[in-house]
C-alpha positions in Angstrom: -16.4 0.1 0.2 -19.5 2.1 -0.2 -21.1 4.6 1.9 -25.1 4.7 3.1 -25.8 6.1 -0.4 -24.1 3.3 -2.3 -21.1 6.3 -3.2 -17.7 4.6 -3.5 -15.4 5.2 -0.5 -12.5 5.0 -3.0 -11.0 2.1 -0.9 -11.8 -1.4 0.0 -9.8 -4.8 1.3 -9.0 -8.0 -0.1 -8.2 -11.1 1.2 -6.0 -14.0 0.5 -5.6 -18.0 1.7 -1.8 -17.6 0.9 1.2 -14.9 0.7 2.4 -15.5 -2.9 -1.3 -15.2 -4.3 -1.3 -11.6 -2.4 2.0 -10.6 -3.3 1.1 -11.6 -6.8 -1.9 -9.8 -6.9 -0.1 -6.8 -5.1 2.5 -7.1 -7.7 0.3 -6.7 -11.1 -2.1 -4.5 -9.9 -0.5 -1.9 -7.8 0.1 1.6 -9.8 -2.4 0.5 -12.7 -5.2 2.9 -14.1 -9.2 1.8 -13.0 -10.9 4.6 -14.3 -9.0 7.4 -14.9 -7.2 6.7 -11.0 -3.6 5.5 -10.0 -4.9 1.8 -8.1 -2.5 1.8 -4.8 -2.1 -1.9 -3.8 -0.4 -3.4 -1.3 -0.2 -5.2 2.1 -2.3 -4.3 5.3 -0.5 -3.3 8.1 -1.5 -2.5 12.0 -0.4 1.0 12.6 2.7 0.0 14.6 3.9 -2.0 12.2 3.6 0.9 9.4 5.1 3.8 12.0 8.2 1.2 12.6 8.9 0.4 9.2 8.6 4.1 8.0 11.1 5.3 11.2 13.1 2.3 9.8 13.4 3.7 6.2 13.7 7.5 7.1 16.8 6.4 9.5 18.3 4.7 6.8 17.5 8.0 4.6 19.4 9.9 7.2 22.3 7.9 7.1 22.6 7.3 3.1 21.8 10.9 1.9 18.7 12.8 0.5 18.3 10.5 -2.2 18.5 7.3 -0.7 14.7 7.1 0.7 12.0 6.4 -1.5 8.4 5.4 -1.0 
């Protein structure tokens, strides 16, 4: 995505016809270099969807110990 002077936002969205292509595409590309910067991929979520599956995580963190949770 580009602002109204063509600048990179540093972000942008991609879609897919089926899961496996995305997960695929999640898979190889997420963490690689693009110029010098760390690529984050992975799967859009609505906000209550990410708050849920974070409290999830950070509950099971609770329970298993300061090690247990990772990103």
């Amino acid at each position: 995505m580009r602002d109204e002077e063509g600048t990179s936002k540093g972000f942008g969205f991609v879609n897919f016809d089926d899961a496996e292509g995305a997960h695929k595409a999640v898979e190889a590309l997420n963490g690689t270099d693009v110029e010098g910067k760390e690529l984050y991929a992975g799967r859009a979520q609505k906000k209550g969807e990410r708050e849920a599956e974070l409290k999830a995580k950070c509950a099971a963190a609770a329970f298993s110990g300061p090690s247990a949770w990772r990103p």
